[in-house]
N, CA and C atoms as an extended XYZ file, in Angstrom:
522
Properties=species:S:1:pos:R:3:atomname:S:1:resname:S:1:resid:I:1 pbc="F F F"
N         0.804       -1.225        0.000 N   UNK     1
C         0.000        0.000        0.000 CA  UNK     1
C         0.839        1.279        0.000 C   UNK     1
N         1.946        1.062        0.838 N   UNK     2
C         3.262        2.601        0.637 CA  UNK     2
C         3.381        2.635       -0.709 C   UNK     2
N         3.715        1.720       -1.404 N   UNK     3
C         4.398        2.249       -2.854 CA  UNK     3
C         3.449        2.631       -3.545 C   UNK     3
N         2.116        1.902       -3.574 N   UNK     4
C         1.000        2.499       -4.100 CA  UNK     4
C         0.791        3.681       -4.150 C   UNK     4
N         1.073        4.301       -2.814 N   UNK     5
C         0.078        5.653       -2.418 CA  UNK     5
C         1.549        6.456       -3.075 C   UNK     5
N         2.605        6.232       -2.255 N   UNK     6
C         4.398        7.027       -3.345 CA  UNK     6
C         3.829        7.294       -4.871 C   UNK     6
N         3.672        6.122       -5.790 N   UNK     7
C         3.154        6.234       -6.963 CA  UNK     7
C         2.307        6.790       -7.328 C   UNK     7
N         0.693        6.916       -6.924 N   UNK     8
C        -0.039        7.968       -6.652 CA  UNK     8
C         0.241        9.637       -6.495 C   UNK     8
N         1.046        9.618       -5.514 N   UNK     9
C         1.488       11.122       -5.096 CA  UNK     9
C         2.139       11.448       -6.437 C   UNK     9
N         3.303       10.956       -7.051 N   UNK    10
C         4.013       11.556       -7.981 CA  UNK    10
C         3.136       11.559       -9.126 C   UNK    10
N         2.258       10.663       -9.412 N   UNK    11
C         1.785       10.944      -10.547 CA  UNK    11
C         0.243       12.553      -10.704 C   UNK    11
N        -0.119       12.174       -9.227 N   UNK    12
C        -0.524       13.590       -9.074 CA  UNK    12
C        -0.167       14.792       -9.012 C   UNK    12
N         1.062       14.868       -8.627 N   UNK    13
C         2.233       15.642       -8.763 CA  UNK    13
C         2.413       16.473      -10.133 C   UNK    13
N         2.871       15.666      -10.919 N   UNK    14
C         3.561       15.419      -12.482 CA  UNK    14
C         2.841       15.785      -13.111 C   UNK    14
N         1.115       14.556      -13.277 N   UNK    15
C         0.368       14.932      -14.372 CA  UNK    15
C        -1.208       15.267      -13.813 C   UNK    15
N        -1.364       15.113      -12.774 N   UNK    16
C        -2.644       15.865      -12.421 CA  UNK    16
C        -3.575       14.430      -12.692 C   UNK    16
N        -5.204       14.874      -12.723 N   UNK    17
C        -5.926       14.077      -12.965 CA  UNK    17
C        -6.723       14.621      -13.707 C   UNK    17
N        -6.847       15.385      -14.826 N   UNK    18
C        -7.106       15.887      -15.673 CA  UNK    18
C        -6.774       15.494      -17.122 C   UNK    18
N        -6.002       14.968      -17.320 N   UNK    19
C        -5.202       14.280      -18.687 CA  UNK    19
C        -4.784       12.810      -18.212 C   UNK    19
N        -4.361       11.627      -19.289 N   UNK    20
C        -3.863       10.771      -18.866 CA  UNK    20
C        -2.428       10.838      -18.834 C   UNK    20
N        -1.646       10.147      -18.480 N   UNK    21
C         0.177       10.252      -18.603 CA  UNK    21
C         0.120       10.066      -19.898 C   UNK    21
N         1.538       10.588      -20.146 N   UNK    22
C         2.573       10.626      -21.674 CA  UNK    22
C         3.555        9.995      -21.120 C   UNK    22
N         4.221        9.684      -22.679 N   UNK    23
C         5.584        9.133      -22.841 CA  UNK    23
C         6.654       10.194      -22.409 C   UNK    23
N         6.117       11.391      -22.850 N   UNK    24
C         6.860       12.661      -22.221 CA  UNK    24
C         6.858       12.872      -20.623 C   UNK    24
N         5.842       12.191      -19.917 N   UNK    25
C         5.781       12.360      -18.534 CA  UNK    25
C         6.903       11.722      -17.666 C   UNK    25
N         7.371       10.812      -18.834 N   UNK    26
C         8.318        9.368      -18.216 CA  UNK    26
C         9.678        9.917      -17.447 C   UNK    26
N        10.401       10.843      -18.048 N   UNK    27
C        11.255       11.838      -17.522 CA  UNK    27
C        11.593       12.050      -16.477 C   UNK    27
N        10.142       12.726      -16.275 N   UNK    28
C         9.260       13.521      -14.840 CA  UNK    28
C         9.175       12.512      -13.712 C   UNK    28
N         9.116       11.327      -13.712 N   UNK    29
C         8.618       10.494      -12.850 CA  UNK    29
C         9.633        9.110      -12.492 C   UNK    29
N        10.787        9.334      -11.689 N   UNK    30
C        11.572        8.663      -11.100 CA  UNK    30
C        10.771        7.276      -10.215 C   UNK    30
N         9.988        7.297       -9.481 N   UNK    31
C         9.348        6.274       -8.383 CA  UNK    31
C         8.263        5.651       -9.718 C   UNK    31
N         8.058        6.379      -10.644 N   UNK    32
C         7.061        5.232      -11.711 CA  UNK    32
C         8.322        4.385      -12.181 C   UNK    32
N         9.142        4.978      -13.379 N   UNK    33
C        10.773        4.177      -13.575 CA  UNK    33
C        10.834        3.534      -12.592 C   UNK    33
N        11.116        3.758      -11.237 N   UNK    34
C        11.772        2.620      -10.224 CA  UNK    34
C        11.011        1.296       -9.903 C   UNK    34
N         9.277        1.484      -10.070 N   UNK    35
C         8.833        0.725       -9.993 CA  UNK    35
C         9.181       -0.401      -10.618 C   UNK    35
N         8.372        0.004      -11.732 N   UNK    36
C         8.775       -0.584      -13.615 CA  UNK    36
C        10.521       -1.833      -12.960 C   UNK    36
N        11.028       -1.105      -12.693 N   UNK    37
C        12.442       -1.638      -12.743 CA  UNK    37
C        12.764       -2.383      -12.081 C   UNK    37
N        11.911       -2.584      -10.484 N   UNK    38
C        11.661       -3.246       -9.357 CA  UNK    38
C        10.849       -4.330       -9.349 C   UNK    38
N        10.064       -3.994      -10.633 N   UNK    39
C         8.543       -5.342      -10.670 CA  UNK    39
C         9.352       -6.377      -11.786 C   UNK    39
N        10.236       -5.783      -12.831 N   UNK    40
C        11.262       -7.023      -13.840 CA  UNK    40
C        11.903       -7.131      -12.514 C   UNK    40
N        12.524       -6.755      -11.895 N   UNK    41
C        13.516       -7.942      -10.976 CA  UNK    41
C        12.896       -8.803      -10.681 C   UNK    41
N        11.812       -7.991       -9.497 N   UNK    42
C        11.005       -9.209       -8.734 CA  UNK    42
C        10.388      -10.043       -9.931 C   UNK    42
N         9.697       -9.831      -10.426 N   UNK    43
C         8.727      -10.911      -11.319 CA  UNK    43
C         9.725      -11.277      -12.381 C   UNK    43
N        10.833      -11.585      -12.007 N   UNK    44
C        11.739      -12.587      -13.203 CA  UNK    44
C        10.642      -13.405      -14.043 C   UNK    44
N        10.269      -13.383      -15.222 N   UNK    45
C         9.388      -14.292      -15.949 CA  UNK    45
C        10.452      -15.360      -16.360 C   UNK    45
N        11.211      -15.165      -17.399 N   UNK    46
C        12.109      -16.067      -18.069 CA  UNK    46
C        13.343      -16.241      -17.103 C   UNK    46
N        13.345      -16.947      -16.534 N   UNK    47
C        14.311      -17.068      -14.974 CA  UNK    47
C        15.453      -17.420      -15.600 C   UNK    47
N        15.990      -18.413      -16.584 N   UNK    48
C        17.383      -18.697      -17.209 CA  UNK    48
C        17.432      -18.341      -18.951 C   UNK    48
N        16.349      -17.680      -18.780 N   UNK    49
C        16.731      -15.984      -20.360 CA  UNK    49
C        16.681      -17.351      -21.338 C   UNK    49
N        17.201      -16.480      -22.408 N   UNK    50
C        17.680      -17.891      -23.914 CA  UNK    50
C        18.657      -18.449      -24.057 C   UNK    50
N        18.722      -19.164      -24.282 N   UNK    51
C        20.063      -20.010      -24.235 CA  UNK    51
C        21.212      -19.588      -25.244 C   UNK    51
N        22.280      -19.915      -25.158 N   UNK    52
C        23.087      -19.318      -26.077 CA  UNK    52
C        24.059      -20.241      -26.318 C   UNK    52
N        25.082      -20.365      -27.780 N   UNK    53
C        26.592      -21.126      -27.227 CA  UNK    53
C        27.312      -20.800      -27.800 C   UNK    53
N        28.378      -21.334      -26.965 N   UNK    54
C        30.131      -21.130      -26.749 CA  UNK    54
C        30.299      -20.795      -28.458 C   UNK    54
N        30.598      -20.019      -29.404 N   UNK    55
C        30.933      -20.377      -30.779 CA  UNK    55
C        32.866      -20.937      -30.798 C   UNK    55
N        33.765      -20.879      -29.555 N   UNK    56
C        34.778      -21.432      -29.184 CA  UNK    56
C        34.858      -21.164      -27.945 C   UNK    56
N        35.586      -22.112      -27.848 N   UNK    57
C        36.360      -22.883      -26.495 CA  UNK    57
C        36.918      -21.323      -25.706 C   UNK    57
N        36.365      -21.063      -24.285 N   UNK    58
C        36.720      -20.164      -23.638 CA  UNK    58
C        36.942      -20.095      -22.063 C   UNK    58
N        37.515      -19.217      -21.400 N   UNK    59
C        37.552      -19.338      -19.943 CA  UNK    59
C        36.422      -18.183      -19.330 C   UNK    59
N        35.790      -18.504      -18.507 N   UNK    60
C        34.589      -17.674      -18.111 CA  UNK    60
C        34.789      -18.058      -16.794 C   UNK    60
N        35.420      -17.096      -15.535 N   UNK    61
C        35.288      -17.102      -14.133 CA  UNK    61
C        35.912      -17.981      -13.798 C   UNK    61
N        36.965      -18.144      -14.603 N   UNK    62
C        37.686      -19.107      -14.239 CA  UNK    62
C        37.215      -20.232      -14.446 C   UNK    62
N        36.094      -20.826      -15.284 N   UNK    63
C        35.707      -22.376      -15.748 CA  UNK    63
C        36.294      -22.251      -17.347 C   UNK    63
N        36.266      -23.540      -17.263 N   UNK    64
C        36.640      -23.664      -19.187 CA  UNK    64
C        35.008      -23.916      -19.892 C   UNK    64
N        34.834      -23.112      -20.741 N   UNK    65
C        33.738      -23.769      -21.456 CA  UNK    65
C        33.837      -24.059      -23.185 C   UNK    65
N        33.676      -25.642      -23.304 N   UNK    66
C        34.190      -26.199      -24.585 CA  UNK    66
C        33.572      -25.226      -25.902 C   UNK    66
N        33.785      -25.410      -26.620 N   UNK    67
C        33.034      -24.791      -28.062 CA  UNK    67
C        31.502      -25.796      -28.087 C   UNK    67
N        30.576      -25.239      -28.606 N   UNK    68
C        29.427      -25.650      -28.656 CA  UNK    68
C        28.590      -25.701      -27.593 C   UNK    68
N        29.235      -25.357      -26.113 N   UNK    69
C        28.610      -25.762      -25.410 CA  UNK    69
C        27.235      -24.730      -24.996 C   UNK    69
N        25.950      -25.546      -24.309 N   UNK    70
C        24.803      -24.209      -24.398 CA  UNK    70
C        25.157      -23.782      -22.996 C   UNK    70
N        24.603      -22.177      -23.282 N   UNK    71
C        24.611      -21.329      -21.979 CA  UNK    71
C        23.651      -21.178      -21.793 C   UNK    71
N        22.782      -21.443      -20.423 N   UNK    72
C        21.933      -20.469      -19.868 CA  UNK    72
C        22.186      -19.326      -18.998 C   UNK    72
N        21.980      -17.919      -19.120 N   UNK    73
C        21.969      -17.197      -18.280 CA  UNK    73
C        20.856      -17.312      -17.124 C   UNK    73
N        21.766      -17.222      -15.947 N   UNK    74
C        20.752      -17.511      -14.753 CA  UNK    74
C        20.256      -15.669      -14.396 C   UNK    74
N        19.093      -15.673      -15.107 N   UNK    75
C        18.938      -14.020      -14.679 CA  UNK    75
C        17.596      -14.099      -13.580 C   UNK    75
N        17.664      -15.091      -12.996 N   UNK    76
C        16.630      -15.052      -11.667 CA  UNK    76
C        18.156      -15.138      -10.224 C   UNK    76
N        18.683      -16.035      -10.597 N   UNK    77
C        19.814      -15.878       -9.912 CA  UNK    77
C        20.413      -14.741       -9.397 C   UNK    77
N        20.671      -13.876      -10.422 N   UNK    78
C        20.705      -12.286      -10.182 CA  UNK    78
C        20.047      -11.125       -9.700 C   UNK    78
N        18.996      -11.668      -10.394 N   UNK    79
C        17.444      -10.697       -9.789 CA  UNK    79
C        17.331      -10.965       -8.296 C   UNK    79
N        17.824      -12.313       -7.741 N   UNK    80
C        17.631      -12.901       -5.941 CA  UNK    80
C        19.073      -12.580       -5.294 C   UNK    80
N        20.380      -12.439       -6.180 N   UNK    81
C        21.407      -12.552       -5.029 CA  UNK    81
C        21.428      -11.199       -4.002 C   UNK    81
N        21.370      -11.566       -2.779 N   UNK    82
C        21.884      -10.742       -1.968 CA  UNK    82
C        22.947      -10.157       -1.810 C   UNK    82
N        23.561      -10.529       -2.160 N   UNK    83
C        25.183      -10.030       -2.443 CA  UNK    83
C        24.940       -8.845       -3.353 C   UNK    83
N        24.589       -8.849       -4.066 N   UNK    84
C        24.167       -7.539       -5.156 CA  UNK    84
C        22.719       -6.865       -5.164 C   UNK    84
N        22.094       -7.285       -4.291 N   UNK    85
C        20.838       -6.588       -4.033 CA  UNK    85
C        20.627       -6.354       -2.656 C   UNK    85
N        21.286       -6.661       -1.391 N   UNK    86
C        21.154       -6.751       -0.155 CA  UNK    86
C        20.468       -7.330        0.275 C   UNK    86
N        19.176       -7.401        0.303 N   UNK    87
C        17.444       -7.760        0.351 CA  UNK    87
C        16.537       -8.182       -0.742 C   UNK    87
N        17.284       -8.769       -1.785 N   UNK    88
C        16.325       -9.729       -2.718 CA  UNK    88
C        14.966       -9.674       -2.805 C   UNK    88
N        14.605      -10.288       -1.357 N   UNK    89
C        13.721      -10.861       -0.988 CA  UNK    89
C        12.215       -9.699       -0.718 C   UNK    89
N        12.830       -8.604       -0.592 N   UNK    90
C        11.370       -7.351       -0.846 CA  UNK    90
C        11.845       -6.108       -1.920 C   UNK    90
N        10.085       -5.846       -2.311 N   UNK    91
C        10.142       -5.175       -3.722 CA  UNK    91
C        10.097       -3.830       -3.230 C   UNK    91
N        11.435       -3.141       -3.232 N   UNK    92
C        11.734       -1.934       -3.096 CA  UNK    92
C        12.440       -0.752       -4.123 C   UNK    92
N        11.411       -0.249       -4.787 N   UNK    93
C        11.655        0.832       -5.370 CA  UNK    93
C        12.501        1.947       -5.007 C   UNK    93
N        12.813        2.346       -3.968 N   UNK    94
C        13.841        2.988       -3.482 CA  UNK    94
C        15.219        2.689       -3.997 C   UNK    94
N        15.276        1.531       -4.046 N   UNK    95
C        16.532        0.771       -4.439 CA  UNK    95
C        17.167        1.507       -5.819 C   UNK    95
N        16.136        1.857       -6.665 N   UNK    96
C        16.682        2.383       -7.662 CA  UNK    96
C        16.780        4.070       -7.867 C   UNK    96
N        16.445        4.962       -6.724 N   UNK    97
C        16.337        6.152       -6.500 CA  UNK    97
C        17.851        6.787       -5.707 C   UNK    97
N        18.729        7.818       -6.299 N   UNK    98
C        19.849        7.974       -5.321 CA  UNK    98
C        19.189        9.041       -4.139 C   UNK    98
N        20.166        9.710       -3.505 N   UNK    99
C        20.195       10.288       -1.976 CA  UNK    99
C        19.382       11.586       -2.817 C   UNK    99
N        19.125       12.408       -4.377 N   UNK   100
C        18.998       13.698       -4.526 CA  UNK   100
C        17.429       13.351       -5.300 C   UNK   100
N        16.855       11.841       -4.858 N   UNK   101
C        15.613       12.135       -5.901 CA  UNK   101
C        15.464       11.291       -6.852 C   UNK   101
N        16.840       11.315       -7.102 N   UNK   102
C        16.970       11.026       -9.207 CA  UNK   102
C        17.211        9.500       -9.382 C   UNK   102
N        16.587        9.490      -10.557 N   UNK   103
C        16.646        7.931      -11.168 CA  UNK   103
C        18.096        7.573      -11.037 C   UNK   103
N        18.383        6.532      -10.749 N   UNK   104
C        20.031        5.647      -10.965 CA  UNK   104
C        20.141        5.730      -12.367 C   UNK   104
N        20.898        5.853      -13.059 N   UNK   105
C        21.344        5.911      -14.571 CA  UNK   105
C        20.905        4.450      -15.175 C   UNK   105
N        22.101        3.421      -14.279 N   UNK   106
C        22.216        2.369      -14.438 CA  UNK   106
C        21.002        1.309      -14.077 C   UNK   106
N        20.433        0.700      -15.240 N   UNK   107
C        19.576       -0.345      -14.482 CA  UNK   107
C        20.275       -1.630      -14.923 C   UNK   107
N        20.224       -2.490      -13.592 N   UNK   108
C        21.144       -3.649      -13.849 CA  UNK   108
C        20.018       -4.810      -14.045 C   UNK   108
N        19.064       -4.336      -14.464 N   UNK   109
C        17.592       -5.387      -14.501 CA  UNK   109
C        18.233       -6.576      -15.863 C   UNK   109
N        17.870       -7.867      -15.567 N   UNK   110
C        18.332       -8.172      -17.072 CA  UNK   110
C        16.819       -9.315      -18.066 C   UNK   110
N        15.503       -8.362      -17.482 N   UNK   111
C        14.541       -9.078      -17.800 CA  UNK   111
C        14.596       -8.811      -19.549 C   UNK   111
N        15.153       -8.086      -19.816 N   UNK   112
C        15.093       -8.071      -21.403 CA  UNK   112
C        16.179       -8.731      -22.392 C   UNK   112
N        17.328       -9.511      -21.697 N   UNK   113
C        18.417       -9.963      -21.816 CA  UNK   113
C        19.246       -8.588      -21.856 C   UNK   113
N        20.639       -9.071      -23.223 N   UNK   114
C        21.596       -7.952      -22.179 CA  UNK   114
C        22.322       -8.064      -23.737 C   UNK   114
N        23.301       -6.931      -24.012 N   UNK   115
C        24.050       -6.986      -24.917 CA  UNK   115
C        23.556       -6.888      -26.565 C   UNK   115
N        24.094       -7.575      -27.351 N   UNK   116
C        24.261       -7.610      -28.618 CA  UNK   116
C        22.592       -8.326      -29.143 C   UNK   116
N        22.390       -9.167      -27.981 N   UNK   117
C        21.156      -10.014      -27.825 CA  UNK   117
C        19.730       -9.387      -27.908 C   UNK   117
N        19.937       -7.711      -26.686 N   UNK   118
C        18.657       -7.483      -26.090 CA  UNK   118
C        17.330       -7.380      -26.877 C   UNK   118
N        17.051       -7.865      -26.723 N   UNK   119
C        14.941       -7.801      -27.001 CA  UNK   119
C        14.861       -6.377      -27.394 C   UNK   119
N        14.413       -6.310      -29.129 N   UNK   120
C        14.332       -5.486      -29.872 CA  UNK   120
C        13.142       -4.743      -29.019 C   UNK   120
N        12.149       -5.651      -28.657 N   UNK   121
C        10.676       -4.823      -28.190 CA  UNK   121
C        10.889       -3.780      -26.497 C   UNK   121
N        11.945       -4.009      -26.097 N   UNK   122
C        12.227       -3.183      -25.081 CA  UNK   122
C        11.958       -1.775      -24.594 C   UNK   122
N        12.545       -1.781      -25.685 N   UNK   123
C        11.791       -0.008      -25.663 CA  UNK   123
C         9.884        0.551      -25.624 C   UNK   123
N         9.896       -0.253      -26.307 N   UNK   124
C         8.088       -0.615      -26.744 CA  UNK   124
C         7.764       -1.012      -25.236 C   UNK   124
N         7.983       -2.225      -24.764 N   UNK   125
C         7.435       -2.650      -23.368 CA  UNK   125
C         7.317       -1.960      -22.736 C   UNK   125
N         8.791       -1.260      -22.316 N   UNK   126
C         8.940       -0.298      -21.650 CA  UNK   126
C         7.770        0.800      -21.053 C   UNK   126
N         8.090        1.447      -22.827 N   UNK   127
C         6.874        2.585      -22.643 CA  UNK   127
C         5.453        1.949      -22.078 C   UNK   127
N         5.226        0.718      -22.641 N   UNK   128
C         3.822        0.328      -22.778 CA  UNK   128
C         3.586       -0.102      -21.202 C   UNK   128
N         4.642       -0.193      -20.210 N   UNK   129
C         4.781       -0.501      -18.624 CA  UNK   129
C         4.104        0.714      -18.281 C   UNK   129
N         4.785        1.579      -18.811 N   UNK   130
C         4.774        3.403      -18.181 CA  UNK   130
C         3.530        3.777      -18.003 C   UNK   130
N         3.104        3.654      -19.315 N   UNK   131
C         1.469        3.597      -19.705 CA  UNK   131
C         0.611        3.081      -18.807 C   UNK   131
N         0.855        1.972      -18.691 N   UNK   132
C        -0.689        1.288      -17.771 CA  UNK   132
C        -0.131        1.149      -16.572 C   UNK   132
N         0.740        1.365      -16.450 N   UNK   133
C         0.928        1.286      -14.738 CA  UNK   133
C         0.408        3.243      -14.187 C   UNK   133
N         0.694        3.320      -14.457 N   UNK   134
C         0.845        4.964      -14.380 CA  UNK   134
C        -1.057        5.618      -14.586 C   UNK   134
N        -0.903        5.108      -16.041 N   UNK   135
C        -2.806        5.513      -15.960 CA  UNK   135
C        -3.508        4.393      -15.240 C   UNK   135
N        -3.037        2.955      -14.630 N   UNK   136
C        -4.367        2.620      -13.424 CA  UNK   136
C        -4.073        2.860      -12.343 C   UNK   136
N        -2.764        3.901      -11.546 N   UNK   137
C        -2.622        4.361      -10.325 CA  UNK   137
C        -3.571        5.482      -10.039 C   UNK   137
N        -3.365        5.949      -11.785 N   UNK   138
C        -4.256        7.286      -11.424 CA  UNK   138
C        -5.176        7.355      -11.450 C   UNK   138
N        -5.867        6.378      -11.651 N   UNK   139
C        -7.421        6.203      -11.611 CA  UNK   139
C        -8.591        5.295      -10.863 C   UNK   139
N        -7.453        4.223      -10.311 N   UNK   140
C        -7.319        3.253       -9.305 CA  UNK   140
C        -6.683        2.699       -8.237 C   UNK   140
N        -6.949        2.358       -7.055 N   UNK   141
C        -6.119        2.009       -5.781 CA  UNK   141
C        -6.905        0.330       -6.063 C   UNK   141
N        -5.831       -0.250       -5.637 N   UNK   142
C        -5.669       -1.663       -5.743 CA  UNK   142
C        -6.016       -1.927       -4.192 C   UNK   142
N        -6.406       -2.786       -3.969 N   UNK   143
C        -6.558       -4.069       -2.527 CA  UNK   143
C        -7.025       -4.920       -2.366 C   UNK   143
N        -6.524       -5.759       -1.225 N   UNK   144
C        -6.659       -7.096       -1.198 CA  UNK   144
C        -8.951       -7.026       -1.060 C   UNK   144
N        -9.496       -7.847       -1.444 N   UNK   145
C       -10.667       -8.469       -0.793 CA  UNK   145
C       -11.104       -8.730        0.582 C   UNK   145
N       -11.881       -8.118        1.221 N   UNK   146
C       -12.535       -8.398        2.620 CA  UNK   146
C       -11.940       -9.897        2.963 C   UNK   146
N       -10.781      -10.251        3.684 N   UNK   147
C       -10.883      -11.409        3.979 CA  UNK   147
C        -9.990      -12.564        3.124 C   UNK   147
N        -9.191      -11.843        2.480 N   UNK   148
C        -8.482      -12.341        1.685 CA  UNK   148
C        -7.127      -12.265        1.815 C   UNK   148
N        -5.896      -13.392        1.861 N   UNK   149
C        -4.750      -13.198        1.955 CA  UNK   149
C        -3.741      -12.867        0.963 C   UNK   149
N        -3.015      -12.405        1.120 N   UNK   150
C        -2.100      -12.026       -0.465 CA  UNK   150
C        -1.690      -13.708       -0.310 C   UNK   150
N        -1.241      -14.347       -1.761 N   UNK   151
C        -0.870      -15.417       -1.793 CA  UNK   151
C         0.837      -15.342       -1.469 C   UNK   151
N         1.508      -16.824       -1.241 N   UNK   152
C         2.578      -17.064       -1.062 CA  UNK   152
C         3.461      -17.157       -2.583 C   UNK   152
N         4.106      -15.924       -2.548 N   UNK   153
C         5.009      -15.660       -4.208 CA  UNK   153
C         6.354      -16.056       -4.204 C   UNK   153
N         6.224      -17.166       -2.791 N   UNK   154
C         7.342      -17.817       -3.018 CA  UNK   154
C         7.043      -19.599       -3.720 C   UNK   154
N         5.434      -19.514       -3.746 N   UNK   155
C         4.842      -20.754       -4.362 CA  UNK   155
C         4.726      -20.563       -6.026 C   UNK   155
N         6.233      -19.607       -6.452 N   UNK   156
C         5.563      -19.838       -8.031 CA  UNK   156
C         5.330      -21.236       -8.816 C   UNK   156
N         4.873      -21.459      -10.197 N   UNK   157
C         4.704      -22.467      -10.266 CA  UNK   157
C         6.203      -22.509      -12.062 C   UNK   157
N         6.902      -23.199      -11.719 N   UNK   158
C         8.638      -22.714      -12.038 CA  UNK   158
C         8.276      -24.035      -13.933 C   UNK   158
N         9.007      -23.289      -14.710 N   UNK   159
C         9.139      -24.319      -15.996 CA  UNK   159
C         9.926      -23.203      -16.440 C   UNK   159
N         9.231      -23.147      -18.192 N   UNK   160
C        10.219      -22.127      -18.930 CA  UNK   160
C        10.371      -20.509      -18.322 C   UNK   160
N         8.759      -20.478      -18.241 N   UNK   161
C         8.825      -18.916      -17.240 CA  UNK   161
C         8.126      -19.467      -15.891 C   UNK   161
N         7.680      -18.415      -14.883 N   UNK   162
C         7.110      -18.537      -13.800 CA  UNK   162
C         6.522      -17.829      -13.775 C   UNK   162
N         5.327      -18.457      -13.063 N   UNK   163
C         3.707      -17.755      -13.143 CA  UNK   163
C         3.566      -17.917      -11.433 C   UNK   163
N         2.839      -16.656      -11.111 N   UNK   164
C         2.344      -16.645      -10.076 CA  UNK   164
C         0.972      -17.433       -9.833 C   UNK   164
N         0.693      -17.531       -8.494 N   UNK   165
C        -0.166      -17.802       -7.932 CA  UNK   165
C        -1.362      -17.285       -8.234 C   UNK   165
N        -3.027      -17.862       -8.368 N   UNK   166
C        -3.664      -16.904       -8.891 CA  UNK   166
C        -4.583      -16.104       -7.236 C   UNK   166
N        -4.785      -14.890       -7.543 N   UNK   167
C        -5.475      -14.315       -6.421 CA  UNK   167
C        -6.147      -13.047       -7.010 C   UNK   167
N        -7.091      -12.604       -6.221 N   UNK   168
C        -7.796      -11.825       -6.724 CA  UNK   168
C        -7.609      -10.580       -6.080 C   UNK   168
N        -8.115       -9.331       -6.844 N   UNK   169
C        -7.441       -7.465       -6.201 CA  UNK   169
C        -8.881       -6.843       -6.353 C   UNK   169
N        -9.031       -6.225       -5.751 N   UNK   170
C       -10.324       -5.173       -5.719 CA  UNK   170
C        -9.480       -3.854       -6.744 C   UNK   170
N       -10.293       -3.222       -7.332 N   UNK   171
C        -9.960       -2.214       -8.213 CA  UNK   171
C       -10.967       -1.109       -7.356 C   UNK   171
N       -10.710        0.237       -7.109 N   UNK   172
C       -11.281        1.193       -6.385 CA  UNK   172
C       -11.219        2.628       -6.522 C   UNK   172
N       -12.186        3.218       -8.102 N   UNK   173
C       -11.853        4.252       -7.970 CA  UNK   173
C       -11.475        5.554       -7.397 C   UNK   173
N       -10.556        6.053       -7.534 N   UNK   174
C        -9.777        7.184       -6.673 CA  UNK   174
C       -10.599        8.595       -7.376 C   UNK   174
């Protein structure tokens, strides 16, 4: 419910409730970005990305890896280590905000893969995150059901991607 109402504030802030958000608003709005950036960590979909291989024989971290061999990138691995996230384990948007406000430059998210590779539609998603996250804050507060528990999102159900648990949200115009 904090990040909710954070998200709320800035977007009332920014764009009022008079118009819906722009792509131009995206700028303006650091804690929407951080979200966005906080919900690909947490919700790793494709947990070991696409596979890739060796085109020759190389040393990587000190392992040998033969020519041909397939790679999976473990990008749930990353999205969870503590070592590089401190706290994995909760979805904190702050995380990506420095001490003056401002967006971190760097997002080390790797839900879109990474490199020479990355997912042409990225940019597109992106925006299209900005979009509906942004216009149903501003028009809606989310909550749980009279009587209802948030489910356990450590019960995903794990294959090529991972799907959550199903549960239901009250929608509540603001």
């Amino acid at each position: 419910p904090e990040i909710q109402e954070n998200l709320q504030a800035e977007i009332d802030r920014v764009v009022g409730r008079s118009r819906f958000p722009t792509i131009d608003d995206r700028k303006n709005m650091p804690y929407a970005e951080a979200t966005i950036r906080e919900t690909i960590r947490k919700g790793t979909v494709i947990p070991l990305g696409v596979g890739r291989r060796a085109t020759k024989e190389t040393t990587l971290g000190g392992y040998l890896i033969p020519e041909n061999t397939l790679l999976l990138p473990n990008i749930w691995g990353h999205h969870n280590d503590p070592e590089f996230w401190g706290d994995p384990e909760n979805f904190r948007p702050e995380r990506w905000i420095d001490s003056d406000g401002k967006l971190m430059r760097k997002d080390t998210t790797f839900g879109f893969g990474a490199g020479k590779r990355l997912c042409a539609g990225e940019t597109f998603a992106r925006n299209t995150m900005f979009l509906f996250l942004t216009g149903l804050m501003q028009n809606l507060t989310f909550a749980l059901p009279a009587g209802q528990k948030l489910p356990d999102f450590e019960n995903q159900l794990n294959g090529i991607s991972l799907s959550l648990p199903d549960y239901w949200v009250e929608a509540i115009p603001r």
